[in-house]
N, C-alpha and C positions, 0 to 999 in steps of 0.2 A: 233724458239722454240714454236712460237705460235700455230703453226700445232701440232706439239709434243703435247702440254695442251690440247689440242681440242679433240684428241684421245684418251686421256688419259678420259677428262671426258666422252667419249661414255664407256671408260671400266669400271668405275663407275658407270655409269648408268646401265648399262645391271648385274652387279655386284649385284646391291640393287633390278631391276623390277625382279629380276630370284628366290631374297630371299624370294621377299615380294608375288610373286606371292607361292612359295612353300609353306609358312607359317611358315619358317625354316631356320638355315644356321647361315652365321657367315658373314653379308657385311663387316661389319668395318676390319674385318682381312685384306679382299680382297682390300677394299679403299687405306691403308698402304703402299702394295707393287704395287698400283696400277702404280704410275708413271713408277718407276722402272723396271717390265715387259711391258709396253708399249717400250719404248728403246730400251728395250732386242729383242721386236718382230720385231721391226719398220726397227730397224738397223745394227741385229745383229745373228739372229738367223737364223739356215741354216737347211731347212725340206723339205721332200716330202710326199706330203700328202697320195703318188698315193703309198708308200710303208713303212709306220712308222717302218718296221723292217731293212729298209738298213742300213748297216754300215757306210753308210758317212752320214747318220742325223747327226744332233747334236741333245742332250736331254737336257728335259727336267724335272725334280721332285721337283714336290711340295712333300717337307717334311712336311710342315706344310699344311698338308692335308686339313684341315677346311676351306682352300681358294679355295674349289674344285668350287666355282661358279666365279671367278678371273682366272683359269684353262682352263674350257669351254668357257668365253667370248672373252680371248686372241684367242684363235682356231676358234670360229665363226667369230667372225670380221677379224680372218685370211681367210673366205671362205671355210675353213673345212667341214661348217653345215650349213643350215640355221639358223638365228639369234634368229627367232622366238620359235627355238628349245628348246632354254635357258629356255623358261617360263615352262617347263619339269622338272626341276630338282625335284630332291629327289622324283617324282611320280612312282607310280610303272609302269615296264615295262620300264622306261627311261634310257638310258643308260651314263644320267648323274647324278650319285647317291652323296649321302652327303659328302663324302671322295670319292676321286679317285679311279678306279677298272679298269680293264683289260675289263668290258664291254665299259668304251670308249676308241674306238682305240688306240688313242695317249696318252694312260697310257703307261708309261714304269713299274710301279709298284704301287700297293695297297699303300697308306702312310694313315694315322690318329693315327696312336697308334705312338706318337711322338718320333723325335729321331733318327729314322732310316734313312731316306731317305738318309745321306750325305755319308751313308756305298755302299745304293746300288749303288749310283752315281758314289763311288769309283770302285764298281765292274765295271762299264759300263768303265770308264776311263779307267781302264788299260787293261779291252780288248782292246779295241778301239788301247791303245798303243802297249800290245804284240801282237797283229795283224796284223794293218797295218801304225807301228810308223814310220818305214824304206820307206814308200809308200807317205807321207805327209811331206812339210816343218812344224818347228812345230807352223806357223801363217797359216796353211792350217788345221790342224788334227783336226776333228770332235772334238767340247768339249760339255762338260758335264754340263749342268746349274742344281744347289740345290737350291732351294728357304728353306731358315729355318727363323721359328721364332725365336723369345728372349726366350718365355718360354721355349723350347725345349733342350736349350742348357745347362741347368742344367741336362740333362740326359747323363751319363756317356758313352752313344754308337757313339753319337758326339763324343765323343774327343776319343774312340779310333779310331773310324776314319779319325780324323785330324789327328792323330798319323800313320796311314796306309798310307794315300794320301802322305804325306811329305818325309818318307822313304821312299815310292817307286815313288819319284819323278814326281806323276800325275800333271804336268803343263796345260795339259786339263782340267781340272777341276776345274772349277767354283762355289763356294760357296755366296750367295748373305742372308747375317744376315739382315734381317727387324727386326730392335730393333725399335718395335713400343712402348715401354715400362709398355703396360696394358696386366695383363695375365686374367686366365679366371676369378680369386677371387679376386685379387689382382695385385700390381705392380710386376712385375715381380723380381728377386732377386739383377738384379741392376740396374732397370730402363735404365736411357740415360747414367748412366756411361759409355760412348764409349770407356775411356781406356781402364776398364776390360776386356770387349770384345775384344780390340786391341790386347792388352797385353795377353790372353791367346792364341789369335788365333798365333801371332809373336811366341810366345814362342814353339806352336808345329810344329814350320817352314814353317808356310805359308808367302805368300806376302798378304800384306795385306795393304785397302784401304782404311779409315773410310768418309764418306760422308755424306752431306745431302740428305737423300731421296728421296727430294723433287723439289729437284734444277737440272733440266735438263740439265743444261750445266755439271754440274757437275758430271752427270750420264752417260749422253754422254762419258766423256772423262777417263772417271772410264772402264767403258767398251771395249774403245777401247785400255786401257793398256791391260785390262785382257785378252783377244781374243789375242793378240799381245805378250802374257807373254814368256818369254825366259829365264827364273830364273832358271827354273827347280826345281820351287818348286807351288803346290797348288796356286790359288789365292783366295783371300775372300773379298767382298765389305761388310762393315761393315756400314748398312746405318743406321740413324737418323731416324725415323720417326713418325709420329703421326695415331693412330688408330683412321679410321671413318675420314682418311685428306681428305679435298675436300667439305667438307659436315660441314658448320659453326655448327650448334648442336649436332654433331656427334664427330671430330674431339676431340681427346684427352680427351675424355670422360669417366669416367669408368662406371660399370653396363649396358654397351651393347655388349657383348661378347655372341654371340650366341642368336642375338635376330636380327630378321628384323624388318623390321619399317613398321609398319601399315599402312594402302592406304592412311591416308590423310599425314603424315608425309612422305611417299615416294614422293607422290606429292610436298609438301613445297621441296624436296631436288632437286628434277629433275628442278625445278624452278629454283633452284640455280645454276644446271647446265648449264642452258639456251637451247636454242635449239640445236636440234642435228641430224644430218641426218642419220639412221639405214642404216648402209651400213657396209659391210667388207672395212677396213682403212688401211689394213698389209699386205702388199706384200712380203712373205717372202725370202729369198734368196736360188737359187737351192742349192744343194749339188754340190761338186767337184765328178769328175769320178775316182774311184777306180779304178785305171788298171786291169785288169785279174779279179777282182771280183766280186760277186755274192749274194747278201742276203743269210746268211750263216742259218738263222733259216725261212723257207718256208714254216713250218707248225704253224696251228694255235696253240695259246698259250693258246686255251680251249680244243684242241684236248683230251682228257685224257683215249682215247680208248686203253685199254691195249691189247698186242698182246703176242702170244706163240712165241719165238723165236729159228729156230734150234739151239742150242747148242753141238751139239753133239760131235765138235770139239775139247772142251776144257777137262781139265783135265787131260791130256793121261800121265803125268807124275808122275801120282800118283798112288803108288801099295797098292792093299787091305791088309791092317795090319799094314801100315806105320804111324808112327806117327808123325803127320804133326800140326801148330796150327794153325787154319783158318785166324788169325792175319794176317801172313807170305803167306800164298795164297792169300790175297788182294794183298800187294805189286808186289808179280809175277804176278798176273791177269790185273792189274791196267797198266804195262809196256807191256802186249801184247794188251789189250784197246785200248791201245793210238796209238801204233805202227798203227792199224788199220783207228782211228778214229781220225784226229788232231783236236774235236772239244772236244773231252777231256780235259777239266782244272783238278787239284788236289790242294784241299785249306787242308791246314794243321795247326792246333793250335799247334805248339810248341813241337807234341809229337810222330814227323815220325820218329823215331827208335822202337818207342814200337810198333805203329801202323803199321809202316813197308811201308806205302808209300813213306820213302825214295827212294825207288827201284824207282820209279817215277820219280824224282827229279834227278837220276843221267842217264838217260836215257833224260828226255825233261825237261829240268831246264825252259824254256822258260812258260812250259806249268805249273809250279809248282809253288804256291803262299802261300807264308809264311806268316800266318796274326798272327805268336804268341798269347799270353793267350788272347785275345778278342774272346773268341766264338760267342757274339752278334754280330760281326763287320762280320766276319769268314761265319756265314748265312744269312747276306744280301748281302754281297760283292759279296756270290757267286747266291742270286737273279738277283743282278746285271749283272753278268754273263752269267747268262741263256736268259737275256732280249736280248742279248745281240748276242745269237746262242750258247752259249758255253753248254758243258754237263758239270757239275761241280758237281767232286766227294771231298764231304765236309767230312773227320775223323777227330775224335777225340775219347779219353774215352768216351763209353758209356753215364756215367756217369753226363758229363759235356754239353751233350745237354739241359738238363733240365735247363739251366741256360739262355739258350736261345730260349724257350718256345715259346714266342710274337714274336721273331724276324723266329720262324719255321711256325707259324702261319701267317703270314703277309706273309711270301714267296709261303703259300700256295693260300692264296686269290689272289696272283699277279700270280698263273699259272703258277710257277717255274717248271723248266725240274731240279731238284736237288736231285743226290744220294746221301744219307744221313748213311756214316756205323762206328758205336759205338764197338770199341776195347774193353777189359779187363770190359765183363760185367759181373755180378751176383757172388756169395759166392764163387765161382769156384775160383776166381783170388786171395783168398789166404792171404797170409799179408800185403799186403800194408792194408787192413782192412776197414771198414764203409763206408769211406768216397769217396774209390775212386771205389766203389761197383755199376754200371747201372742197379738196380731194376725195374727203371718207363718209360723207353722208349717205353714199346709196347702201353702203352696207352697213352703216349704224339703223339707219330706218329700215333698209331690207332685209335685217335678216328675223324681223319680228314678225312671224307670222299674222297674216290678212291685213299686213299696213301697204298702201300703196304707197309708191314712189313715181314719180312724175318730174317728165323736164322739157317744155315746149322749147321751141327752137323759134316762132315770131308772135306777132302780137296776138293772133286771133289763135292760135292755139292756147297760148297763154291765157284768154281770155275765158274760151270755153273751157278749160282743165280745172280753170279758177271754180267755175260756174259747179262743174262735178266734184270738185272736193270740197265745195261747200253742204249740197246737198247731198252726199252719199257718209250715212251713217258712220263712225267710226275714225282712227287713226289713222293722216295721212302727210305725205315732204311733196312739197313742190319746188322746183328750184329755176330760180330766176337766175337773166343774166345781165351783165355790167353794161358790156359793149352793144349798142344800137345794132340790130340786127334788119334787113330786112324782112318784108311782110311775104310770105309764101303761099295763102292760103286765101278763098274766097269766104265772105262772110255766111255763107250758105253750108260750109264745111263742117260736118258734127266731130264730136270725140268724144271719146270711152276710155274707161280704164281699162286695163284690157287691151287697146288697141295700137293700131301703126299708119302710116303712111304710104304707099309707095310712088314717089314721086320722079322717078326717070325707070321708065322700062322699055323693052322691044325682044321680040322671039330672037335676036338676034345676040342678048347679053351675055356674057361671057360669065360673069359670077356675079352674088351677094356684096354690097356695101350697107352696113347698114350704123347709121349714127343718131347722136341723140342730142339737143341744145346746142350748144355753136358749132359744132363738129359736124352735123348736116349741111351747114354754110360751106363749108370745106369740102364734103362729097360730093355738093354740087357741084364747086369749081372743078375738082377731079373729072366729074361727070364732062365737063365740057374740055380738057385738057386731055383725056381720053376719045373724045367724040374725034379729036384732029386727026388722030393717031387709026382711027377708024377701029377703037378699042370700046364698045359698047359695056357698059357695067349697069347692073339693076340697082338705084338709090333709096333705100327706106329709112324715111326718120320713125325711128322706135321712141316715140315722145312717152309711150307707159313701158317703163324698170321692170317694174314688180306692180302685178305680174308682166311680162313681156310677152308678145304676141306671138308665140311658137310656132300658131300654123301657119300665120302670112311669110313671117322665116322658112319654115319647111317650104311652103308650097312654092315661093319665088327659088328658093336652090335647088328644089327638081324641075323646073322652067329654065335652070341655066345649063350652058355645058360642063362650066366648071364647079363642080358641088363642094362647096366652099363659100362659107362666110368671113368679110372681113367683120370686126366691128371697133371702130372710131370712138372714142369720148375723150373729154375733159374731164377726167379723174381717176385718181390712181391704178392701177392696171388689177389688184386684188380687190376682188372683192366688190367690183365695178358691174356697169352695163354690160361689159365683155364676159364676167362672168352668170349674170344673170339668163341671158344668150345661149353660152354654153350648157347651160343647165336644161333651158328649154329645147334644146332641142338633141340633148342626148340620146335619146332612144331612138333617132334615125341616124346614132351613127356619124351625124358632120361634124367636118371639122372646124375649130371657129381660130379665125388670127385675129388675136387683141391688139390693136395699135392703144395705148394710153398713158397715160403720165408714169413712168419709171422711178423717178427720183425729185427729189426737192428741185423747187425751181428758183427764180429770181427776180430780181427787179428787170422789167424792161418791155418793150409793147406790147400789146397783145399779142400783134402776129410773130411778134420774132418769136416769144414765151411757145405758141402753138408751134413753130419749127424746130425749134430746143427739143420741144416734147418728143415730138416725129408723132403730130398729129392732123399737119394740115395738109394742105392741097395738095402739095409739092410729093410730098410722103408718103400721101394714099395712094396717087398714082404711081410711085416707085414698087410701092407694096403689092400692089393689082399687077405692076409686069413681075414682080417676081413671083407671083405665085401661079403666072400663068405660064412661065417659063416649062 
């Protein structure tokens, strides 16, 4: 084991010369689980550097992001990089940043917003098992390493993903708790109590391992159960440890959380360490050969170039005037996806009969993952997934994404290929009332640069939007609606992202309407409620948010008399289609009237909910004579 110690303090060292060189960073975090990832690398870990996306790696995630320099120095002393690269971090242009990112390679995912990692870890695992379980004995099948903190694990997305790993029986997956017992202000909420941590980890059906951290022999043989696990259930090494171990003035210290040590105290510690030869020490072990398989995801994970996709194929089943609810064409679109595509996953919260991705589920049950009410769990699992090759189309209520905000964000900084579509959105849905009402999605997903937003208004839009947010690289929201809509569209009709409609015009129109998902049902009515009145209005369903179609806007408002755009939607008035609109077409100067949801709603029809709002028929036409007064 003395060899083991010897490495371990080169991992320390380059740990602390990488902090102190940044003037930044978090050594003492890294010091902690320092022994413990030395073992992991030395003796257990199975990678190719020549391909971080093959299926037979095994992974790695730091959830406890802040040891992003414990990260990079395992991987350089693996020969990854050169050593001296370390003294890089956190500079700009470096591609070894403060928290891990998809700028360096061997990230499987963004972590620092604590909490998450052991979801995405979960997603990698059970690809990994629905994949290629049948293909591996299960002391062969790629696993899955989580590195979490102590603090961390007061966060409630841990444990619904102990809750997910356990029920669907992820035995690759390796969870390793550094209970170093100092958090960033204080001790963490039970220090070295190791029961607690035992005892809740036990309780959600892990195997579970508690240790000293510190003690090699003892980590040694900890790991070689886990690698080896045959329970069929998660494993978790619950270790002991001391923050800053290794480093006699550091060690178990509090108030050094996020401080490097200044050159002449870095010096005192290297002292301590004694001498040491800068060499890569980790030889890490090849991967086993997948029969028949191939790295399933071969594009880059920054690619985010969006393309037109022919779609012209879909929708032929749907007759113009049918009343269809775009809900129910996900679920039929979603079973001829997949038919096509076996890289299609479908993650469901609990609610695939409303959402109607059941249809999925009884067609490729394999490909179908039931993560019940954890929507936190639910959007990294399926980061996980994408890490991972998989296309992973994430539903639930509208509504219920907002609740996983950070966890939609973080999948974006990790470069996630995740279709993202929100059922039973906006005033339309009626009585179930307030609460389960998706007002705020355009600008939870729009305001993340190059994610598209989408919202068809009948079935074959619905169908074909389906078709382009499947194929087009990258993070996207589609949002589906409750109430049975008529079919507006012939099966012949393409769409883009990118694009618009224009569906009632004449040289003769007075101004811009333009709406998006049931609120174009409503501009129609207008449209002819106006036509009595001999009040002609131009109707554009804007079915693509973000981006929005600027110039068919621009061009339809210098084609009218009145250069003025109204724009219509089902959902909140900030931060909505109305603003996206105004955005696009700021630089000519027009003016944009928002008709949209104001304030909280309530229980009651659809249509009354849409006149509450002052969004429907009735409204838009009040709104067109006033502003033509």
């Amino acid at each position: 084991m003395d060899e083991l110690l010897k490495k371990a303090k080169l991992v320390r060292k380059w740990s602390m010369i990488s902090t102190t060189e940044a003037g930044s960073g978090h050594p003492t975090s890294c010091l902690s689980a320092a022994d413990l990832m030395t073992v992991l690398f030395d003796r257990h870990f199975t990678y190719s550097f020549d391909n971080p996306l093959s299926p037979a790696n095994d992974r790695l995630i730091f959830s406890k992001g802040h040891a992003a320099p414990l990260l990079y120095t395992l991987y350089a002393l693996s020969g990854a990089f050169p050593i001296e690269e370390l003294k890089t971090l956190r500079k700009l242009n470096s591609r070894l940043e403060g928290h891990p990112t998809p700028e360096f390679p061997f990230t499987e995912a963004a972590t620092g917003s604590l909490g998450q990692g052991l979801s995405v870890g979960a997603g990698l695992a059970i690809g990994i098992k629905r994949t290629h379980g049948t293909q591996y004995s299960v002391h062969s099948l790629p696993k899955v390493y989580v590195l979490l903190g102590d603090g961390e694990l007061a966060e409630g997305q841990v444990w619904e993903a102990a809750n997910f790993a356990s029920h669907n029986g992820l035995d690759n997956l390796i969870a390793i708790a550094d209970i170093n017992r100092l958090g960033q202000s204080q001790e963490t909420m039970f220090g070295h109590k190791m029961e607690e941590y035992t005892n809740r980890f036990q309780a959600f059906g892990w195997e579970v391992a508690p240790i000293n951290g510190h003690d090699m022999n003892q980590i040694e043989e900890t790991f070689e159960k886990a690698t080896n696990n045959s329970t069929g259930k998660p494993f978790v090494i619950v270790a002991e440890t001391q923050k800053g171990h290794g480093i006699s003035f550091l060690s178990d210290q509090s108030n050094w959380h996020g401080k490097p040590l200044p050159k002449d105290l870095l010096d005192k510690a290297l002292a301590e360490l004694g001498e040491l030869e800068d060499k890569p020490v980790f030889k890490l072990k090849e991967p086993y050969v997948i029969t028949g398989s191939t790295n399933q995801n071969t594009e880059s994970m920054s690619d985010y170039q969006m393309q037109v996709i022919d779609n012209g194929a879909s929708g032929s089943d749907y007759k113009i005037g049918e009343k269809i609810a775009t809900r129910e064409v996900y679920g039929q679109v979603l079973v001829e996806l997949g038919r096509k595509n076996d890289s299609i996953f479908v993650l469901d919260a609990e609610v695939k009969n409303s959402t109607f991705s059941q249809d999925f589920l009884k067609v490729n049950p394999e490909r179908f993952i039931e993560c019940f009410i954890a929507e936190q769990n639910m959007v990294s699992v399926a980061a996980g997934l994408s890490r991972f090759g998989k296309t992973p189309f994430v539903s639930t209520f509208a509504a219920f994404f907002t609740r996983a905000a950070d966890q939609i964000r973080m999948a974006w900084l990790s470069k996630a290929n995740i279709k993202f579509v929100g059922s039973h959105a906006g005033v339309s849905i009626g009585e179930d009332g307030a609460s389960q009402m998706g007002l705020e999605e355009f600008s939870l997903f729009g305001t993340l640069p190059g994610v598209f937003v989408l919202q068809p208004s009948d079935a074959v839009s619905a169908s074909k939007l389906l078709t382009v947010l499947a194929n087009n690289h990258g993070m996207g929201y589609l949002q589906t609606l409750r109430p049975k809509t008529p079919v507006l569209y012939s099966s012949t009709e393409s769409f883009e992202i990118g694009g618009s409609k224009i569906l009632k015009q004449s040289d003769a129109d007075m101004l811009v309407v333009a709406a998006t998902g049931i609120t174009v049902h409503e501009a129609l009515k207008a449209y002819e409620m106006l036509q009595q009145e001999n009040i002609p209005i131009r109707v554009i369903d804007c079915y693509s948010i973000s981006p929005v179609d600027s110039q068919t806007l621009i061009d339809s408002v210098k084609a009218t008399k009145v250069k003025k755009i109204i724009t219509v939607e089902d959902h909140f008035i900030h931060g909505g289609f109305g603003d996206f609109v105004t955005a696009g077409v700021s630089l000519d100067s027009i003016p944009v009237f928002k008709m949209a949801v104001k304030d909280h709603s309530h229980s009651g029809t659809g249509a009354e909910l849409l006149h509450k709002a002052e969004i429907d028929a009735d409204c838009i036409v009040a709104k067109v004579k006033e502003l033509l007064q």
